[in-house]
C-alpha positions as CSV (number, residue, x, y, z in Angstrom):
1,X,107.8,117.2,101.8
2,X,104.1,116.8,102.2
3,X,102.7,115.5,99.0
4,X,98.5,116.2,98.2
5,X,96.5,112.9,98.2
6,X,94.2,112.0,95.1
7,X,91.3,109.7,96.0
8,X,89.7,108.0,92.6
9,X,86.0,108.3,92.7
10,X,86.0,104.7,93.4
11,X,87.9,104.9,96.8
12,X,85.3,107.6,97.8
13,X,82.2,105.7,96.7
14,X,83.7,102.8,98.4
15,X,84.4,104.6,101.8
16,X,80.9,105.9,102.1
17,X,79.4,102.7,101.7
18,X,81.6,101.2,104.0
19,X,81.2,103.4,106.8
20,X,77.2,103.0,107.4
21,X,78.2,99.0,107.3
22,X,80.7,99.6,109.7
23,X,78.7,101.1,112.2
24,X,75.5,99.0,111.5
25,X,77.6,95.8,111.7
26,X,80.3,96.1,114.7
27,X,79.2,99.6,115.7
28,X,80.4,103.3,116.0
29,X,83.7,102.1,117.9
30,X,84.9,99.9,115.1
31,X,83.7,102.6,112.4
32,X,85.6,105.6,114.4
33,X,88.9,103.1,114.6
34,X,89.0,102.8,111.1
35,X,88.7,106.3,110.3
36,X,91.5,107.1,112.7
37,X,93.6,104.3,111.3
38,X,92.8,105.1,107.8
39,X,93.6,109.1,108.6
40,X,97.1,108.5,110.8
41,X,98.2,106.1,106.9
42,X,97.1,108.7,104.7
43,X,99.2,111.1,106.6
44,X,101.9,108.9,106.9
45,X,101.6,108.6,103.0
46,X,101.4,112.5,102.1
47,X,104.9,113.2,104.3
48,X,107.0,110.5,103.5
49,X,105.5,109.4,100.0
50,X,108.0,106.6,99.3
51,X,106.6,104.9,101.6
52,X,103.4,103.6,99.8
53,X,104.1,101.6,97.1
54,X,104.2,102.4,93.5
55,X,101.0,102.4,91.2
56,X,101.3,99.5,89.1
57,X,100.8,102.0,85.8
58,X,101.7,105.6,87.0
59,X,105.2,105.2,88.5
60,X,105.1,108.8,89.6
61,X,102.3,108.1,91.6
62,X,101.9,105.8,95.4
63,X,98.8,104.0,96.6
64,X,97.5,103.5,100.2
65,X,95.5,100.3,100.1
66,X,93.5,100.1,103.3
């Protein structure tokens, strides 16, 4: 069952200030890893959700912490 992933507005914010560092600090490779890595979890997350674990608050709901 492939499940739709929410990001909080936080988690957005977060990843596009982290990207630009990424690349300015350890360059495009490292930046480009990360992506892939943090794409292939998500994934991962959205077809087998019980694998993430459970929000602290909203039971119903699983977190990827990257």
């Amino acid at each position: 069952m492939v499940e739709k992933i929410i990001w909080r507005k936080r988690a957005l914010y977060r990843l596009e200030k982290l990207l630009p560092y990424l690349t300015e600090e350890f360059g495009e490779k490292v930046a480009e890893t990360f992506l892939e890595r943090l794409n292939t979890e998500l994934e991962l997350l959205s077809e087998f959700p019980e694998l993430g674990p459970k929000h602290p608050t909203k039971n119903q709901h699983r977190v990827c912490i990257v």
